[in-house]
PAZAPA-4460 file (N, C-alpha, C; in steps of 0.05 Angstrom, whole numbers, plus 32768, in hexadecimal, padded with zeros to 4 digits):
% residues 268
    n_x    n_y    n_z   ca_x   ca_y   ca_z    c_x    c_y    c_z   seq   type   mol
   8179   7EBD   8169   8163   7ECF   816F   816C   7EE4   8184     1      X     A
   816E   7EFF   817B   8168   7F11   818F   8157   7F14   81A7     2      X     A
   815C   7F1F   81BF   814C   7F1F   81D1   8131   7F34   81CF     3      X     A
   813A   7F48   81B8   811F   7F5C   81AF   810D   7F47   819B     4      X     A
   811C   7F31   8188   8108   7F29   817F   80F6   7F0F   8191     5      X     A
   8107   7F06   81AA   80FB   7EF6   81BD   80D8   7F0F   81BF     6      X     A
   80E3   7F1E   81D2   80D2   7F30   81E0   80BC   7F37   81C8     7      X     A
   80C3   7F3E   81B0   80AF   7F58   81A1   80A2   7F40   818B     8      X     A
   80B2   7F24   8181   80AC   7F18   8169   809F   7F04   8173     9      X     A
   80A9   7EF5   8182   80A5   7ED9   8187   808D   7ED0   8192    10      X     A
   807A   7EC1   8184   8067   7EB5   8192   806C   7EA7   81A8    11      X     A
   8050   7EAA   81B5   804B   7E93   81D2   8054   7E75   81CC    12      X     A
   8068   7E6A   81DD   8065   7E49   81E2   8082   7E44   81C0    13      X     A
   8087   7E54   81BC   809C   7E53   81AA   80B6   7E4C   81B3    14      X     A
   80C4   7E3C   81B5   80D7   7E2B   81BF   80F7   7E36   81B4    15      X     A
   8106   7E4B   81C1   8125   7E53   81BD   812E   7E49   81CA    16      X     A
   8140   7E3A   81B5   8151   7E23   81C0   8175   7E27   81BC    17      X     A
   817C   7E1E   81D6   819F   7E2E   81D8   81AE   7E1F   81D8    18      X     A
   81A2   7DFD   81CD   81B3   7DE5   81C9   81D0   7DE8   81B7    19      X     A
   81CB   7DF5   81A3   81E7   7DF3   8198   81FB   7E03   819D    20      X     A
   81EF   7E1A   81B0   81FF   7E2C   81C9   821F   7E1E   81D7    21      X     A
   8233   7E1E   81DD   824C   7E14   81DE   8245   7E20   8202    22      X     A
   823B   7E3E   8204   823A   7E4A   8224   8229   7E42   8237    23      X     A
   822B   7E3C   824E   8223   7E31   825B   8206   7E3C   8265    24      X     A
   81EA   7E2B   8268   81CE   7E32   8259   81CF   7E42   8270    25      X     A
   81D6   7E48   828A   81CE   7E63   8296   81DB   7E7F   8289    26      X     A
   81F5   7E7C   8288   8206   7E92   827C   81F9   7EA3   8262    27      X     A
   81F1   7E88   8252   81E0   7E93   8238   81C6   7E9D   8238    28      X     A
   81B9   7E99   8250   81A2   7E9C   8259   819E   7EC0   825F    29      X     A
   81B7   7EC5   8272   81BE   7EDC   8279   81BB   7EF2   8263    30      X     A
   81D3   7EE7   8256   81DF   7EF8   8241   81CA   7F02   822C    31      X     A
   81BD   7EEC   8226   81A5   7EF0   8215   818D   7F01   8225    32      X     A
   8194   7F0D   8239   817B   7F21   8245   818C   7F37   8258    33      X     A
   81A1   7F33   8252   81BA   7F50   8269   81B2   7F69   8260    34      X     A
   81A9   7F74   8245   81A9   7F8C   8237   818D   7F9D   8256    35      X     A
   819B   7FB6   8256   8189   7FBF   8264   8171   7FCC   8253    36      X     A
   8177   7FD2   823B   8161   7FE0   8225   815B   7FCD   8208    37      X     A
   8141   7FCF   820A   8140   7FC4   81F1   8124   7FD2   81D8    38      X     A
   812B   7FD3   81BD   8122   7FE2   81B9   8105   7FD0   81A4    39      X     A
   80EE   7FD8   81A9   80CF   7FD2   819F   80BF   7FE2   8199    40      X     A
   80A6   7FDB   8195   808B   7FF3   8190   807D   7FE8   81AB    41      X     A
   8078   8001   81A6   806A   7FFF   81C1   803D   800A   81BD    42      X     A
   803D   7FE7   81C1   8019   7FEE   81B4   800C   8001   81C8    43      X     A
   800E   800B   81DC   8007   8018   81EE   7FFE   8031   81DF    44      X     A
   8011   8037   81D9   8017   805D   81D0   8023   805C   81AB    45      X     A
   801C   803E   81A1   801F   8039   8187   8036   8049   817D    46      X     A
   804D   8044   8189   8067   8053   8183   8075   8047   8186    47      X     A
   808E   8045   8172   80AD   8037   817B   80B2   8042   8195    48      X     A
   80BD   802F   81A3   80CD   8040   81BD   80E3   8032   81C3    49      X     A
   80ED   802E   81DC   8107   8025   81EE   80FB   801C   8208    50      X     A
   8104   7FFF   820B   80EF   7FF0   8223   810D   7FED   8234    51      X     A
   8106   7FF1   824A   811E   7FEB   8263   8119   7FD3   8274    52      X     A
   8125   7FCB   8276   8123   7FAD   827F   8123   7FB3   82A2    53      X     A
   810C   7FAE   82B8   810A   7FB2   82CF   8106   7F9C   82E1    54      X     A
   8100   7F7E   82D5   8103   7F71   82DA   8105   7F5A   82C6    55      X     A
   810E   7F47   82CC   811F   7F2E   82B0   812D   7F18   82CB    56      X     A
   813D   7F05   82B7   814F   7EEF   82C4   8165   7EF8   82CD    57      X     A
   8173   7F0A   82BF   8189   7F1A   82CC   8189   7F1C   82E5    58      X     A
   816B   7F2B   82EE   816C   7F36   830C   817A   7F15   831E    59      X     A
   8175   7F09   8316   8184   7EE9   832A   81AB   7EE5   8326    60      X     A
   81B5   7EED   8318   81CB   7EF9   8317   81DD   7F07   832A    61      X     A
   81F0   7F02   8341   81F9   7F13   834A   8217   7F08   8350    62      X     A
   8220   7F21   833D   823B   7F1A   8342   824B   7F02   832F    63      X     A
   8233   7EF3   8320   8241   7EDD   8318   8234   7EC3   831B    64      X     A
   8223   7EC7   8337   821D   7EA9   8341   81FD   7EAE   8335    65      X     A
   81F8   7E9B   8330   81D9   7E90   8328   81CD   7E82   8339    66      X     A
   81AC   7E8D   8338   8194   7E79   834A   81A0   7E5C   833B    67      X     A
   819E   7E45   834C   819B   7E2F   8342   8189   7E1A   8337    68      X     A
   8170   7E2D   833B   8159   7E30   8323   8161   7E34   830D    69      X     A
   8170   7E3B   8300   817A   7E46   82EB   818A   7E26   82D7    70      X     A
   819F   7E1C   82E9   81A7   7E07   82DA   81A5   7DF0   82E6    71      X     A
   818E   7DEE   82F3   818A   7DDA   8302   816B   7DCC   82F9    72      X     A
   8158   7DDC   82F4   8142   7DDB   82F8   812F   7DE6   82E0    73      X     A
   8116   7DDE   82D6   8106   7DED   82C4   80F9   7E09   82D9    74      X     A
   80FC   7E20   82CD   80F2   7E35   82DA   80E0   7E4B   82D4    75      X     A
   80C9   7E57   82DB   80BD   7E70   82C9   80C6   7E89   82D5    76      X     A
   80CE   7E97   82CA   80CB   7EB4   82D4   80C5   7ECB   82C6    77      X     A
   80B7   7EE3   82D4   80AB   7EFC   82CB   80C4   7F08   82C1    78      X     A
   80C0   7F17   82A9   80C8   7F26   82A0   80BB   7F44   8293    79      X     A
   80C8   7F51   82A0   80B5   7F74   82A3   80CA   7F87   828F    80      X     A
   80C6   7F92   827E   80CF   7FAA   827E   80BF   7FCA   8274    81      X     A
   80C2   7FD6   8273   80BC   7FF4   8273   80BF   8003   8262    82      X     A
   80AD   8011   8251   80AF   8020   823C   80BC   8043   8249    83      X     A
   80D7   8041   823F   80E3   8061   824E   80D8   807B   8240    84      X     A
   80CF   8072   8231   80BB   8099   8224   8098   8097   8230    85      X     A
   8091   8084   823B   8076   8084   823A   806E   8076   825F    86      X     A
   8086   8065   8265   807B   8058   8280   8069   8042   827C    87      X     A
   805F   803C   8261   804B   801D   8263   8064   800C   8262    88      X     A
   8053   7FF3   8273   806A   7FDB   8273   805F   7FBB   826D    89      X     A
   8073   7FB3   8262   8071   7F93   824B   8072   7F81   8267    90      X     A
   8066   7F6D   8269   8068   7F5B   8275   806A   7F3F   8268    91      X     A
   8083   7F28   8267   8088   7F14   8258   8083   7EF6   8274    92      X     A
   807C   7EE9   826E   807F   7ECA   827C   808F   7EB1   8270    93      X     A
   80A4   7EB1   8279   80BA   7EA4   826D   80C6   7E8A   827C    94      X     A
   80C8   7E76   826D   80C8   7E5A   8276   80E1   7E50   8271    95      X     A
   80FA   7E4B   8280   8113   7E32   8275   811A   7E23   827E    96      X     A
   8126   7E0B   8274   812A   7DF9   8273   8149   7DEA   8271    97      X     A
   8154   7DE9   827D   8173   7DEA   8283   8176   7DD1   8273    98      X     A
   8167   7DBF   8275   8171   7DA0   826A   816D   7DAA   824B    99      X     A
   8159   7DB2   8244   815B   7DAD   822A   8165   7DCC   8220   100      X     A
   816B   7DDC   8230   8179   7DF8   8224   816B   7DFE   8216   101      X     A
   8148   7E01   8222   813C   7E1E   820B   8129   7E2E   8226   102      X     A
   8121   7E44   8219   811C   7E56   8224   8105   7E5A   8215   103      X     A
   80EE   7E60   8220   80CA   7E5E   8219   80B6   7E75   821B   104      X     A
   80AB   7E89   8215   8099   7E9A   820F   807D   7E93   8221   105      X     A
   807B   7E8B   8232   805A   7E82   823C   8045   7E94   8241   106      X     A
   8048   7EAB   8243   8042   7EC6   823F   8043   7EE4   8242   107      X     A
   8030   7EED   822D   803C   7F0B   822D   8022   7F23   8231   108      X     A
   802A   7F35   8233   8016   7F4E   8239   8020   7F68   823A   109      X     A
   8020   7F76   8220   800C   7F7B   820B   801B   7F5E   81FA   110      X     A
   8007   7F55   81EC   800C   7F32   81D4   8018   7F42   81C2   111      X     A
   802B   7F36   81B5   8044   7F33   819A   802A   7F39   817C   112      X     A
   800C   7F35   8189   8000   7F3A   8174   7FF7   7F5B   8176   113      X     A
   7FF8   7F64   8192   7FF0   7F84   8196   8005   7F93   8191   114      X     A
   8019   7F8E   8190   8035   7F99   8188   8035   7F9A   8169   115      X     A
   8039   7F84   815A   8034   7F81   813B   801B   7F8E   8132   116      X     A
   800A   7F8B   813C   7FE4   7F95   812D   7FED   7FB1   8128   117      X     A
   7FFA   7FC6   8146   7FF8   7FDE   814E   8010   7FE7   8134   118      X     A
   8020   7FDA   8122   802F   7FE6   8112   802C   7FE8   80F1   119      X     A
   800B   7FD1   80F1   7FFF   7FD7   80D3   7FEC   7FEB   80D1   120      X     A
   7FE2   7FFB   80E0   7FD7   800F   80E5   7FD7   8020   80D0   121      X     A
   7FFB   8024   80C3   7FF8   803C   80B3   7FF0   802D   8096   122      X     A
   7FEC   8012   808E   7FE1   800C   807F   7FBE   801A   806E   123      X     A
   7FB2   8020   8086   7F9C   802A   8073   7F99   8030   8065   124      X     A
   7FA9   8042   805D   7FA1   8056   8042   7FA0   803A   8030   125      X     A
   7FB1   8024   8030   7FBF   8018   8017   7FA4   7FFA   8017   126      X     A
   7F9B   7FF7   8030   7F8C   7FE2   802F   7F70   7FE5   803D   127      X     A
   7F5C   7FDB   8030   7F40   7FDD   8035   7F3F   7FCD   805C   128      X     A
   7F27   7FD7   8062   7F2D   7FD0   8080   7F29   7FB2   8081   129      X     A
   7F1D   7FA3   806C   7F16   7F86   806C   7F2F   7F77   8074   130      X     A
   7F3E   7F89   8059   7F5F   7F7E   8056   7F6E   7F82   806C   131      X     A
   7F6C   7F97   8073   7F7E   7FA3   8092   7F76   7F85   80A4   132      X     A
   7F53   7F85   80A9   7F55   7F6F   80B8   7F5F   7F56   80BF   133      X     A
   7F5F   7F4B   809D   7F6E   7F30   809A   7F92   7F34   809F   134      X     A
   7F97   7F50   809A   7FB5   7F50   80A8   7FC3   7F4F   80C5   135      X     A
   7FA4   7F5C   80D0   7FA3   7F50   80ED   7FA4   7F39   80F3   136      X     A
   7F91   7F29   80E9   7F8A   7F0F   80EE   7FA7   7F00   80E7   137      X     A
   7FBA   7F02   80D2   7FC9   7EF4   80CA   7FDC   7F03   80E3   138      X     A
   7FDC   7F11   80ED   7FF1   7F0F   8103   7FEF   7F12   811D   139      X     A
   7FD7   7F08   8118   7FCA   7EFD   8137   7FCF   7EE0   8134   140      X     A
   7FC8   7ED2   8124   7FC7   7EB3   8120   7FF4   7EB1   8124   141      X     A
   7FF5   7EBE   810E   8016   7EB7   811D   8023   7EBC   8136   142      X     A
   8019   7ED1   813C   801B   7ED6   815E   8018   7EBA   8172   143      X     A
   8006   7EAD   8161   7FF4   7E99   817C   7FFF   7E7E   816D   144      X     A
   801A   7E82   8162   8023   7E60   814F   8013   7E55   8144   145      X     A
   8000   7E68   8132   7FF5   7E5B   811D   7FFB   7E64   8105   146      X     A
   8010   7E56   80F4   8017   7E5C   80DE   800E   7E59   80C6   147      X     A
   8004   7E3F   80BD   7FF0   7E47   80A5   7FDB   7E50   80A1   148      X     A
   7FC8   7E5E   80B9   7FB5   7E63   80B5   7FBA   7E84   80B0   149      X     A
   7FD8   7E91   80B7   7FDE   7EAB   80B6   7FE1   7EB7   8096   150      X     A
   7FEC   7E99   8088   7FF4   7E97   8072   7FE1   7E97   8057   151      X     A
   7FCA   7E8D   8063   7FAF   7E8D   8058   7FA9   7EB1   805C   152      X     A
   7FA6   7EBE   806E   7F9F   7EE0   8063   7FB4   7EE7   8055   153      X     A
   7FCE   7EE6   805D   7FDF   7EFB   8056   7FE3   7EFA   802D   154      X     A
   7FD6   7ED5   8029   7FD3   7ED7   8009   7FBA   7EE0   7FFF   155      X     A
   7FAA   7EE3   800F   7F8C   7EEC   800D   7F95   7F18   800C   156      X     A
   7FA8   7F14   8012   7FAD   7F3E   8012   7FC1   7F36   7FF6   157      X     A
   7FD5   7F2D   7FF3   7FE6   7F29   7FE1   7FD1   7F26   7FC7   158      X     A
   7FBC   7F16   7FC1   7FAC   7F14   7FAD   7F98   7F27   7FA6   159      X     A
   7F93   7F3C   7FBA   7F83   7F53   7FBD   7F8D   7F63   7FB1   160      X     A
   7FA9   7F6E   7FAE   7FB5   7F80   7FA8   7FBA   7F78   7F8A   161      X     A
   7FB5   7F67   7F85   7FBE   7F5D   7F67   7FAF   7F61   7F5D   162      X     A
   7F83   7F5A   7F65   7F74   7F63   7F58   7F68   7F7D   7F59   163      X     A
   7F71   7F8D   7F71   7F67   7FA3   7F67   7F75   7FBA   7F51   164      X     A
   7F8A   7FB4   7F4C   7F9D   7FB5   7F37   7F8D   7FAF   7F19   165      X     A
   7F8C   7F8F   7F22   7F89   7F83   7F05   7F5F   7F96   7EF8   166      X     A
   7F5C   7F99   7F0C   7F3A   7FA2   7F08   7F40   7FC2   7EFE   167      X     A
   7F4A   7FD1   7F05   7F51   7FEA   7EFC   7F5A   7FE3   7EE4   168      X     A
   7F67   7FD6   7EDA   7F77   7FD4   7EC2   7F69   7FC1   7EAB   169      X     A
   7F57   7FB9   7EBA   7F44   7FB0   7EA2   7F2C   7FC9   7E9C   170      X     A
   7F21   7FCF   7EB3   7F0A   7FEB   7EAF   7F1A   7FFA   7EA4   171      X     A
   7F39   8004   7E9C   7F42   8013   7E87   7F45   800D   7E73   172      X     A
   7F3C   7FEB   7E73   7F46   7FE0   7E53   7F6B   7FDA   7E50   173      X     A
   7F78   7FDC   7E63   7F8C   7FD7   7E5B   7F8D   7FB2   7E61   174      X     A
   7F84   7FA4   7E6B   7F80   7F86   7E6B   7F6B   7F87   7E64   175      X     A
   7F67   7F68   7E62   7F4E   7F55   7E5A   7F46   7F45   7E6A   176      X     A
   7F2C   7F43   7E74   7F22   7F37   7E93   7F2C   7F1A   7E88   177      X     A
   7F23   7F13   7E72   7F1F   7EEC   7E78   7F42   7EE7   7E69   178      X     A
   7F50   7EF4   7E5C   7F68   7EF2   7E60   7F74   7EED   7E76   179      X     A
   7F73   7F06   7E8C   7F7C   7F09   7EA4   7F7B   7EE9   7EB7   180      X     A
   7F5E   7EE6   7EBA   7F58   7ED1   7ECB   7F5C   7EAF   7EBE   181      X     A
   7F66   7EB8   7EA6   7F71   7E95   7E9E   7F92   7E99   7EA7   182      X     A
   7FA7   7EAA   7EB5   7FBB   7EAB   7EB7   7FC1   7E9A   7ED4   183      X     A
   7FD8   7E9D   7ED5   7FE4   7E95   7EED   7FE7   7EA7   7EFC   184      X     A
   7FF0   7EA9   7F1C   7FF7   7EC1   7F22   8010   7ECA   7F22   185      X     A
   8025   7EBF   7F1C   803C   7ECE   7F0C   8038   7ED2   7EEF   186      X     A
   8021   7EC7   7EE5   801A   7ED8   7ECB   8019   7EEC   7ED2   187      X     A
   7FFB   7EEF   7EE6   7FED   7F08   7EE4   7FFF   7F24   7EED   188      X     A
   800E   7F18   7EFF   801E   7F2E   7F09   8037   7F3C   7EEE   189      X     A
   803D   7F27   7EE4   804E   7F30   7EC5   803B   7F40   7EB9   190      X     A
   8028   7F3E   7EB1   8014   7F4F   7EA6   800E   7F68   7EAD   191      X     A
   8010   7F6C   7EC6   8008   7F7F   7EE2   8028   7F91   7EEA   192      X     A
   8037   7F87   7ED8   8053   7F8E   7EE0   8055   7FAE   7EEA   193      X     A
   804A   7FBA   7ED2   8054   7FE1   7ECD   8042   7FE8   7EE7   194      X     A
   8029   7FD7   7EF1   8011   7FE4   7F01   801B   7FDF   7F20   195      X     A
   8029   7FCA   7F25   8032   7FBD   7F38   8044   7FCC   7F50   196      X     A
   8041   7FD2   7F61   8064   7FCF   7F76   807B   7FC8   7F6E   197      X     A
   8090   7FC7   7F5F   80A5   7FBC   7F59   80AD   7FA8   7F6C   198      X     A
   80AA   7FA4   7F85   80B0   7F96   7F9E   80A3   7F72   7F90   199      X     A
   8087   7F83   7F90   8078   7F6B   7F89   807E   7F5D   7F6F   200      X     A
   8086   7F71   7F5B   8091   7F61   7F38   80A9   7F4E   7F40   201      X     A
   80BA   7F63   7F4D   80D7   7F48   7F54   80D5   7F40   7F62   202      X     A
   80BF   7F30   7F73   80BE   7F1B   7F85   80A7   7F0B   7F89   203      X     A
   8099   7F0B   7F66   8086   7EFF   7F60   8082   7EDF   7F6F   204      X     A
   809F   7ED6   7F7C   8097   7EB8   7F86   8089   7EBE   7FA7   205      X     A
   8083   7ED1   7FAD   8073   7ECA   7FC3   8061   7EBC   7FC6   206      X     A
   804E   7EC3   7FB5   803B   7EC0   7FB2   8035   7E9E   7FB0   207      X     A
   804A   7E92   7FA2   8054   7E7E   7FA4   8061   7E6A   7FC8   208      X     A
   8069   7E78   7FCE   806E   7E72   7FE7   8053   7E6C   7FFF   209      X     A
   8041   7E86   7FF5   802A   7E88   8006   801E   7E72   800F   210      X     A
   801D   7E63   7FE7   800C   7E58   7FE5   8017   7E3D   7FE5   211      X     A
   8030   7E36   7FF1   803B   7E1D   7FF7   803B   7E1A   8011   212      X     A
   8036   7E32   8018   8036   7E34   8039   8019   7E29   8047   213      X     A
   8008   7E27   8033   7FE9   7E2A   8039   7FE3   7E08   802F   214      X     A
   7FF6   7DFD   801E   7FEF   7DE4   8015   7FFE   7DD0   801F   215      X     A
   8017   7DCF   8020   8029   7DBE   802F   803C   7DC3   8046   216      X     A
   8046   7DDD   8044   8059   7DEB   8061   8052   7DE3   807A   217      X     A
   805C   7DDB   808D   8059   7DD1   80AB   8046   7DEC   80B6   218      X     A
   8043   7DEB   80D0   803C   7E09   80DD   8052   7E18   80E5   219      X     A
   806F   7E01   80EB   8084   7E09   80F3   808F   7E1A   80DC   220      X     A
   8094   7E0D   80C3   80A4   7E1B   80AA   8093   7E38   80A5   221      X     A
   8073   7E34   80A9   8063   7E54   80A6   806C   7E62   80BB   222      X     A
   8070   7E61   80C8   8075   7E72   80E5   808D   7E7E   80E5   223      X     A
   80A8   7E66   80D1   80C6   7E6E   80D5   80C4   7E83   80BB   224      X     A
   80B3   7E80   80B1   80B0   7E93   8092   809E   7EB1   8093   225      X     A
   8091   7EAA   80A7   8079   7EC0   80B0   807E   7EDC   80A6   226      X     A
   809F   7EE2   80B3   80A9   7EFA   80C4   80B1   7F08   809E   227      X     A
   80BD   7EF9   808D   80C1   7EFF   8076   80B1   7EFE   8064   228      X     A
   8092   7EEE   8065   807E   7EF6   8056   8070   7F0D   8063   229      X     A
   806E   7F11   8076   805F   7F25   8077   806F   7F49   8076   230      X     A
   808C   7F48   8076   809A   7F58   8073   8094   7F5D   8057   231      X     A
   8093   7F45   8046   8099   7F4B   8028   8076   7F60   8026   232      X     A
   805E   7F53   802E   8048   7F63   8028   8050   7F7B   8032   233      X     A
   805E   7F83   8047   805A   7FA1   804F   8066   7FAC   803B   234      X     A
   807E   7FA9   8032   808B   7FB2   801B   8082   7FBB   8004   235      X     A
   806C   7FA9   8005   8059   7FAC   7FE8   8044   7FC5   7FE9   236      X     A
   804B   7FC5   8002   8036   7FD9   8016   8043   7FF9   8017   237      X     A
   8059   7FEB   801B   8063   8009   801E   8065   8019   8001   238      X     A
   806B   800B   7FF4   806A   8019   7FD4   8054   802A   7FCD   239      X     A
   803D   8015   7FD3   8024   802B   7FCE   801F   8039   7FDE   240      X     A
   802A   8037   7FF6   8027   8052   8003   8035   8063   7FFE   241      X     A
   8052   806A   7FF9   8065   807A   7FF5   8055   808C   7FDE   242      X     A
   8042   807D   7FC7   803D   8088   7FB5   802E   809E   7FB8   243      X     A
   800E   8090   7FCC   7FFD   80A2   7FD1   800A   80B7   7FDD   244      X     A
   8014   80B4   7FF1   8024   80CD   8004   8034   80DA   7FF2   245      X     A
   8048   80DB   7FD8   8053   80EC   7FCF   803A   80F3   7FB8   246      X     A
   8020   80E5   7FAB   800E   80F3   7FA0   8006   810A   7FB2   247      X     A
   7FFB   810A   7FC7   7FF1   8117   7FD8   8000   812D   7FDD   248      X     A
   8019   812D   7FE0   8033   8144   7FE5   8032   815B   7FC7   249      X     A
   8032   8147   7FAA   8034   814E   7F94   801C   8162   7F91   250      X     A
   8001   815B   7F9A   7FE4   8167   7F9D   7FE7   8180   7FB1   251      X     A
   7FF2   8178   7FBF   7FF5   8196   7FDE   8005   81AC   7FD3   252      X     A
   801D   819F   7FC4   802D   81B1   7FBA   8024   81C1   7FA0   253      X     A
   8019   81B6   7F8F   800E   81BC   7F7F   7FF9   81D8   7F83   254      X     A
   7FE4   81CA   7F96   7FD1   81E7   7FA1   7FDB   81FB   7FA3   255      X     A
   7FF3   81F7   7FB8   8001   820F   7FC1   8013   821B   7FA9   256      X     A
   8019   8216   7F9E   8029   8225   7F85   8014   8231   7F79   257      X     A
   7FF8   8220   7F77   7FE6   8230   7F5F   7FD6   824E   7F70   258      X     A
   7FD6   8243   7F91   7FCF   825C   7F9C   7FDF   8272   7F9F   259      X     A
   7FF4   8270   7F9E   801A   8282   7F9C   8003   828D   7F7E   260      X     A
   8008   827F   7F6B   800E   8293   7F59   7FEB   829A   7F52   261      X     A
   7FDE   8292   7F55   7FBC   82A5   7F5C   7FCB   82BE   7F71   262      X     A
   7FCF   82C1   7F7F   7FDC   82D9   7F91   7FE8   82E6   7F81   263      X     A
   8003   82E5   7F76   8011   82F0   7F65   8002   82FF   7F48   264      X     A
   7FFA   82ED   7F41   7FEA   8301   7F2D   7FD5   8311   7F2F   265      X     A
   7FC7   8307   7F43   7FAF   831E   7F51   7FBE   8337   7F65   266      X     A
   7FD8   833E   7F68   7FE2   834D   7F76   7FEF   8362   7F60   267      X     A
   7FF6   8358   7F46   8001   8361   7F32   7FED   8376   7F23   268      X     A
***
């Protein structure tokens, strides 16, 4: 684990552990937080930025020698750093543990869920605000190590997108309602293929996963899976957006050519 995905991913009370580490648990301790820049969104000003690190574990560092809190002792310390385009600053509460070589999240400010929420934003166009909400919710509940209950919305948006699909395409007559709803949902999506995201046709087993995640998966296995189910929905996300936005481009451009040549011939 990266130290950006410590800081920007990782839930509260989530346990990184440096046991199979060979370097000695202060050294690795270091090393894993020396970078003076690290790069996040910043929910403040809802923008990627570059956070500078102003205070961290490092600062105990000098020269070589270490507090003896460090490999002696369980310890908490503040961790601050600074957004360099904007001046808001992250504050982390961080917990280790020398005997057992992990390092602990106990808290944060702005939450791993105000950072994530602030980057589905550009979703709207693609999802109704109900849906937006449950995408919140599913990454707020992972934020706070709750994994199957995140797993429960994020198949609740994954199955949304399938019927509002499948409902257009029956009000055109190109499906059949009570066909449709005796399928599976890698039927339905075979069905749904030409209407679909391509993302979503070749990776019809999510949906599958979701829903193993919701029936038997630990909270641990939803949580270690979280970061790639919910990547895979944005994906699905981004398609339809790419679309609307180059419809929209196709429509702008369009005007303007037809107003060009209304000019042109009224000048002639």
């Amino acid at each position: 684990m990266t130290a950006e995905e410590f800081i920007f991913d990782t839930p509260l009370y989530h346990e990184v552990s440096f046991a199979d580490e060979a370097e000695p648990f202060a050294k690795k301790l270091y090393s894993h937080f020396s970078k003076n820049t690290f790069d996040g969104y910043n929910p403040f000003q809802k923008k990627e930025s570059t956070f500078l690190l102003i205070q961290g574990i490092g600062n105990d560092c000098i020269e070589g020698y270490w507090h003896s809190s460090y490999t002696e002792k369980i310890g908490i310390r503040q961790i601050v750093l600074r957004c360099c385009r904007y001046n808001d600053k992250m504050h982390l509460l961080v917990r280790w543990n020398p005997e057992e070589r992990t390092i602990t999240k106990i808290g944060q400010y702005p939450s791993v869920a105000d950072v994530h929420i602030g980057q589905i934003k550009q979703y709207k166009k693609v999802l109704s605000n109900d849906k937006l909400k449950e995408f919140t919710r599913a990454i707020g509940l992972a934020a706070n190590g709750i994994g199957v209950g995140s797993f429960i919305y994020l198949r609740r948006i994954f199955e949304s997108l399938i019927y509002e699909i499948a409902n257009k395409a029956i009000t055109n007559g190109v499906i059949k309602k009570e066909d449709f709803e005796q399928k599976r949902m890698d039927e339905r999506v075979y069905v749904l293929k030409e209407l679909l995201p391509s993302f979503l046709v070749e990776n019809k087993s999510l949906y599958g996963i979701l829903s193993k995640g919701i029936h038997e998966l630990s909270e641990e296995k939803c949580l270690a899976y979280f970061d790639i189910m919910r990547n895979s929905i944005e994906l699905i996300l981004d398609e339809r957006l790419d679309a609307i936005q180059k419809a929209e481009k196709i429509k702008k451009a369009s005007n303007a050519l037809n107003a060009i040549q209304a000019q042109i011939k009224k000048s002639i």
